[in-house]
C-alpha positions, 0 to 999 in steps of 0.5 A: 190751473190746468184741467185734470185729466180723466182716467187713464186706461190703466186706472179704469176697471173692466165694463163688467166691473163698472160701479152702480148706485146702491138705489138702481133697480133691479132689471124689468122694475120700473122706476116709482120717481122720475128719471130726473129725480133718481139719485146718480152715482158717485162715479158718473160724469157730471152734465156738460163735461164730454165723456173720453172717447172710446177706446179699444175693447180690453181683454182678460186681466190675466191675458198676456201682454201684447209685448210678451213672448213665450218663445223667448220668455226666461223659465222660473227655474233652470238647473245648473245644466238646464233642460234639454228638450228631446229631440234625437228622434233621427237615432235609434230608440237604443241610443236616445235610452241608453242617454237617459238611463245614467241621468237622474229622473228630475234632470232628464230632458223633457219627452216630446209626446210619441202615442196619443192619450186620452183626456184623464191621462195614460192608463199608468197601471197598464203602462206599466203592466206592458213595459214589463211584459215587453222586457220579460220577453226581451230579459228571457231571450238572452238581451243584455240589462241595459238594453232591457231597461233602455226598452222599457223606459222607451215604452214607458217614456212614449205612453206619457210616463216619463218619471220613470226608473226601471230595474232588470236583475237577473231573474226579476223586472221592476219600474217605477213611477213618480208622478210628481215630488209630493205624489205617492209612487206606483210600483210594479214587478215581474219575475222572469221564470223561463227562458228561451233563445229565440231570436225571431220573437226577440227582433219582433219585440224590438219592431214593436218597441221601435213601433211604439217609441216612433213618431210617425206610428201611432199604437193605442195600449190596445194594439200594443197589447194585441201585437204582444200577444201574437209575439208570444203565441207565434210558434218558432220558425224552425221544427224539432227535426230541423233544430236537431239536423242543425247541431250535427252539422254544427259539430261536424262542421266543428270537427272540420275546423279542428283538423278532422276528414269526412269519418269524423265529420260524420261520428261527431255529426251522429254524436251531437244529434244523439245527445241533442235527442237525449237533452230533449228527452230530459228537458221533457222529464223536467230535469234542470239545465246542468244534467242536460249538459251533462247527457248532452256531452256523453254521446260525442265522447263516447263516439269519440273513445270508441272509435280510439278503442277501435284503433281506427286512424282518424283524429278521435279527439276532433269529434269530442272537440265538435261536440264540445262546440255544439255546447259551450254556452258563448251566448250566456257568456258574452251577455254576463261579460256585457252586463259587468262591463256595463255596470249591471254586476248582480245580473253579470254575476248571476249570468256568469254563474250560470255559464259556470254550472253549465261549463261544469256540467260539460265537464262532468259528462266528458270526464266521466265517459274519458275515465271510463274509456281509459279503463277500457284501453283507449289511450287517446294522444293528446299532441294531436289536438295541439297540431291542427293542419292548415287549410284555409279554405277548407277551414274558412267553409267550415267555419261559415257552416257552423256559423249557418247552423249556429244561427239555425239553433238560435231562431234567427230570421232568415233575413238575418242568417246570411249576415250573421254567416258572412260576420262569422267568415270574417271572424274566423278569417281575421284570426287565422291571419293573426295566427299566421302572424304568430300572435297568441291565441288570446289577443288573436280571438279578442280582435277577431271577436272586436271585429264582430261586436263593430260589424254587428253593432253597424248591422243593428243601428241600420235596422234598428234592431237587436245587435245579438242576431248579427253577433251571437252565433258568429262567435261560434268558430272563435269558442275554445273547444280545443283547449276544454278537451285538452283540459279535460283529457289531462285530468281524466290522465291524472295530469291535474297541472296541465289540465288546470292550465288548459282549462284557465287558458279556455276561459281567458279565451272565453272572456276574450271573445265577450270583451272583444264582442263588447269593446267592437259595439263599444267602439261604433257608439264612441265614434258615430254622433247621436243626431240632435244629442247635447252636450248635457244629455251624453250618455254617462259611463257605468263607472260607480266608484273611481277607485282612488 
């Protein structure tokens, strides 16, 4: 019969588990019986028989195996699509948002760790205090709902929390947080109560945004707070008087564009600055945004009803036209028009609202100067505004300075207004060569306007910024101020029909522009590859119904 053999290693317990007899002594005890006499455990290896040798030292029961591997072990659990890791920190923090943003929060990919956290974990109730306040600054500047959202899961996402959903309606922020599926969620919300257009402060809040979401920069809560605070106490870059010289050239040059000589420049200059003064008047009395317009709207047109009860032989209608364009809101337009291609339709309704009531307050202070002007004897031609002489090069500069000046009005960087002024040239250039080319207006002014949305778009993604300072104020010499006067005029003369199809025809303008910007930014991010993107974690489409 063979001999058995001893335990093997599998079977042995650790040395630290080892058994011992009932009768052993305790430690520093000297036996009372011999050694020889003390009774011996059960386990022990009987006398002549050799104890196996020794073998390796043996770890941790809960060590892994020497043949596991973690890079190739399988997961517990994997969703149908998987889990993809994010790793597309070659892109802007834009585009890796906008990817997550139409996933659900429990198959997002796993965030990659950005700011460093303390022991305990991220200071949640101060996260989210900071994203807030970073997309009231961003909401209050004219951003669009996606890109403040974007904004805010990247800070969110960046200090640890990455169970996040962020809501940005018209007037109100909220973001919530789930720490895991049986925790309670936190919650928190802010309300936007002013708005302000300053595209200065707005490219600051994007480079701290841009700052925060990097790798390679490592911003405490602290810093980012201390940087926030400097954002919304730095002061505009531009002075009043600057802001006020800027809308009279902007009318002037307006009234250029359209067909005027240097008198003209110079009335609807005077007439914009006159009505900027007496908007800020108004603003400084409290009065809501819609009788602003309605003040700001009555200089020029007056100016303009003068010099026709005057009989002076200039074109008097360039000069509301140049006034016009100093305050048709494209800025608003072009955000609501995004925000409803987008998905985010409260929002785009409350902004397209807002254009409404200040289009009507423009009406309003035009057509109340034109009915008296008429009563006085002005007999305004309205064929004039239909035939615009060509002059290219004198119409191109033109369009250049109200694109300069646009930007001015807009506290824009100094870096950023050359850009936006040669965007704005190749705009106006593009539709006059699809005029000369017989195309209509619309389709005209919505290919001139793609090409702006596209060239901006590339501006931004190569500075990681905000794509509003390199489009907004180029769309200016593209706004229907014509066909708003012409509308005008005809009502004011009681011709109702044809006022109402000029004023139709404005607003298809109007949404040709903001669907032309939209589809040109559109089309740079179907065609550019987001680096290190997988196929499960493209950007969703805003599409919510088929609608079949």
């Amino acid at each position: 019969m063979a001999e058995a053999e001893g335990p093997g290693p599998e079977d042995r317990k650790p040395k630290s588990d080892e058994a011992r007899s009932a009768f052993t002594p305790p430690p520093g005890m000297e036996p009372e019986v011999p050694a020889e006499d003390q009774p011996t455990s059960e386990f022990a290896v009987p006398d002549g028989m050799a104890a196996p040798p020794p073998e390796a030292e043996e770890g941790s029961a809960f060590a892994a195996p020497a043949t596991y591997s973690a890079q190739h072990s399988p997961p517990a659990y994997t969703p149908g699509a998987g889990f993809p890791v994010s790793r597309m920190t070659e892109s802007p923090w834009q585009d890796r948002m906008r990817t997550m943003l139409r996933m659900p929060v429990d198959v997002r990919p796993v965030p990659e760790p950005v700011q460093k956290q303390p022991e305990s974990g991220p200071a949640v109730g101060r996260v989210l205090d900071l994203t807030l306040r970073i997309g009231e600054l961003l909401l209050a500047g004219g951003e669009g709902a996606e890109d403040v959202e974007a904004a805010m899961l990247a800070v969110a996402r960046s200090y640890g929390l990455d169970r996040c959903e962020p809501t940005v309606t018209f007037t109100m922020l909220s973001i919530t947080y789930h720490p895991s599926l049986v925790a309670n969620p936190v919650s928190a919300n802010r309300t936007v109560r002013r708005r302000g257009t300053d595209y200065t402060r707005l490219a600051a809040v994007f480079r701290l945004v841009d700052d925060i979401s990097a790798h390679e920069v490592d911003i405490s809560l602290e810093e980012a707070y201390r940087r926030l605070a400097e954002i919304r106490r730095n002061r505009h870059p531009y002075p009043t008087w600057t802001l006020t010289a800027a809308a009279g050239l902007l009318a002037g040059a307006a009234s250029v564009l359209v067909g005027g000589g240097v008198t003209v420049f110079f009335c609807a200059a005077l007439g914009a600055v006159l009505g900027d003064r007496m908007a800020w008047y108004c603003a400084g009395r409290g009065l809501p945004e819609f009788y602003q317009f309605v003040v700001a709207a009555m200089p020029p047109a007056a100016i303009g009803v003068a010099l026709k009860i005057a009989e002076i032989d200039v074109r008097a209608s360039a000069v509301i036209t140049g006034g016009l364009f100093a305050l048709l809101p494209g800025r608003a337009l072009v955000a609501g028009v995004q925000d409803g291609l987008t998905g985010f339709y409260i929002t785009a309704s409350a902004r397209l609202l807002e254009v409404m009531y200040l289009f009507i307050g423009i009406i309003v202070g035009v057509l109340v100067v034109l009915y008296v002007g008429l009563q006085f004897g002005a007999q305004p031609n309205p064929d004039e505004i239909l035939q615009i002489p060509s002059r290219p090069v004198l119409q191109i500069l033109a369009s250049m300075v109200l694109v300069f000046t646009f930007a001015i009005l807009l506290q824009q960087e100094r870096s950023t207004v050359w850009i936006v002024t040669l965007n704005g040239g190749v705009a106006w250039v593009t539709f006059g060569a699809l005029r000369a080319a017989e195309l209509p207006p619309v389709p005209s002014t919505a290919i001139a306007a793609g090409l702006v949305g596209l060239f901006g778009q590339l501006f931004s993604r190569y500075r990681f910024a905000s794509a509003l300072p390199y489009v907004t104020a180029a769309i200016g010499p593209l706004l229907p101020g014509s066909a708003t006067y012409y509308g005008l005029l005809s009502i004011a003369e009681n011709r109702l029909d044809v006022g109402l199809a000029s004023l139709v025809n404005a607003a298809a303008i109007a949404l040709a522009i903001a669907i032309g910007v939209n589809l040109g930014s559109e089309t740079s991010r179907l065609f550019m590859r987001i680096p290190g993107a997988q196929s499960a974690a493209k950007r969703r489409a805003a599409k919510r119904t088929r609608g079949y």
